[in-house]
N, C-alpha and C positions, 0 to 999 in steps of 0.2 A: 574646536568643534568639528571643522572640518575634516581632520586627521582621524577624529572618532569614529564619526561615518565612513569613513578607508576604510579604518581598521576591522569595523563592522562588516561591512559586507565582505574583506578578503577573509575573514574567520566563516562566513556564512560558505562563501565558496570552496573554502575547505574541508567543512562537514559535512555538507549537502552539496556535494559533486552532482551535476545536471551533464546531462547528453551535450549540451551545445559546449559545451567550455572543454568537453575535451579528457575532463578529468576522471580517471575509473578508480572506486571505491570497496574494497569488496563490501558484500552486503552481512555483516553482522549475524551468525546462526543465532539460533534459536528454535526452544521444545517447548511446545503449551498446547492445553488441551484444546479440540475444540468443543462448543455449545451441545453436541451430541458425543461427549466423553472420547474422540478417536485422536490421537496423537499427530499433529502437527510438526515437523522439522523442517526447517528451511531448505538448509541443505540436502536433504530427501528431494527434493524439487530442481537440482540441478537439471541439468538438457532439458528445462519448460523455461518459459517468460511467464515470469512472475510481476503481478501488481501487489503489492502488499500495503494496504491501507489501512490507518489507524484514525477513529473514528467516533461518533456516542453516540445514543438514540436522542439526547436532548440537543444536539446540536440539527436546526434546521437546514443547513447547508449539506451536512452529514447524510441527510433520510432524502434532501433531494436527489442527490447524485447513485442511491437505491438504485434506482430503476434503470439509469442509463450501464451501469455495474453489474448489473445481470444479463441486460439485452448483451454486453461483449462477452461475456462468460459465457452463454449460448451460444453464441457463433465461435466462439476460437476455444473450449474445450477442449475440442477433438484435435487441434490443432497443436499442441504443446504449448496451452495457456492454463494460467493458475491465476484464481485471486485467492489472498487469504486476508481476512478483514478483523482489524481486531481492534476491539471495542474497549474503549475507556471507562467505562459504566461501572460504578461498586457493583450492583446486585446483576448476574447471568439472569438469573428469570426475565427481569426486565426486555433484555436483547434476543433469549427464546422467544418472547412472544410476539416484538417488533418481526422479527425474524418469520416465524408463520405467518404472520400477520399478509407481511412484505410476499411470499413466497419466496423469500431469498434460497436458490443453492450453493452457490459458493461456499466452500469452510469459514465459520466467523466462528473466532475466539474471544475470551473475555479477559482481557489484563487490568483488574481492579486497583492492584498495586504498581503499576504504570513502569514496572521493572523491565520490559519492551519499550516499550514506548520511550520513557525518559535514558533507562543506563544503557539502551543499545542503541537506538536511533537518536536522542539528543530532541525528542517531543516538545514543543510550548505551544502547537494549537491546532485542531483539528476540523476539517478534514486536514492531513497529510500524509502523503501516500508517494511509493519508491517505484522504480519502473526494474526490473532486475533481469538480467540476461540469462542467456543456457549458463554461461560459466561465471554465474552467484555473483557478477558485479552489476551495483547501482548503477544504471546509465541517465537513469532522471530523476526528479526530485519534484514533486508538486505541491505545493503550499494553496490552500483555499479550493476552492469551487471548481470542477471540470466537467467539460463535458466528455463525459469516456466514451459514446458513441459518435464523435465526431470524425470527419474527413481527416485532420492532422493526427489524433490521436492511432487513428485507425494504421493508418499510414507510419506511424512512426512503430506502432508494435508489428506490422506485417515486415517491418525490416529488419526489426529483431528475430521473429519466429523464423523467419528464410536464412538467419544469420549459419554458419554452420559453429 
């Protein structure tokens, strides 16, 4: 049992390469629409820092972490920052209208068939969200609840955006 849990988490550390461990990953392209029909590519978004989180409207953890997702998208926009938020939800209407609802800006997409989610990033629960540099590598990896308007958070993307 012992060795199972090793083996666990040294597989976890290999998929989900984190900023602190050292390990850079590229980050998986990918084309999908977003909720207002405009085309989405990852790699389009090279020289920005990218957050790309994957996400639902029925998940409560998901609609809290809204708000503090917007208030950095407001501040670091201008600054060569991107979020692209993309939603696990079968029905787009659903996530349109959280979406007005929320006043979200940010691009959110809707991956019903979890072909993002699951065959490119390796998905099992959400929120989870990537932190992705100028040159389209993973540097973090967030599993669960954050606070994106936080002192470390902040501090850790203002080191990437100043990266050259």
């Amino acid at each position: 049992m012992k060795y199972l849990n090793l083996l666990t988490i040294l597989i976890l550390l290999f998929l989900y390469p984190s900023y602190s461990v050292g390990i850079e990953k590229k980050a998986p392209d990918f084309t999908v629409k977003d909720i207002n029909g405009n085309t989405i590519r990852l790699s389009e978004e090279r020289g920005k820092v990218v957050l790309l989180t994957f996400w639902a409207t029925w998940c409560r953890v998901c609609i809290a972490e809204m708000d503090t997702l917007e208030r950095i998208y407001r501040r670091f926009k201008d600054k060569g920052f991107v979020i692209i938020a993309v939603s696990i939800d079968r029905y787009e209407e659903s996530v349109k209208e959280f979406m007005k609802e929320k006043k979200i800006t940010f691009p959110v997409a809707v991956d019903p068939e979890k072909n993002i989610y699951f065959d490119k990033y390796g998905g099992f629960g959400v929120p989870m969200s990537f932190l992705i540099d100028k040159k389209g590598y993973i540097r973090d990896t967030i599993f669960g609840e954050n606070k994106w308007d936080s002192e470390e958070f902040i501090n850790k993307l203002n080191l990437l955006l100043n990266e050259r």
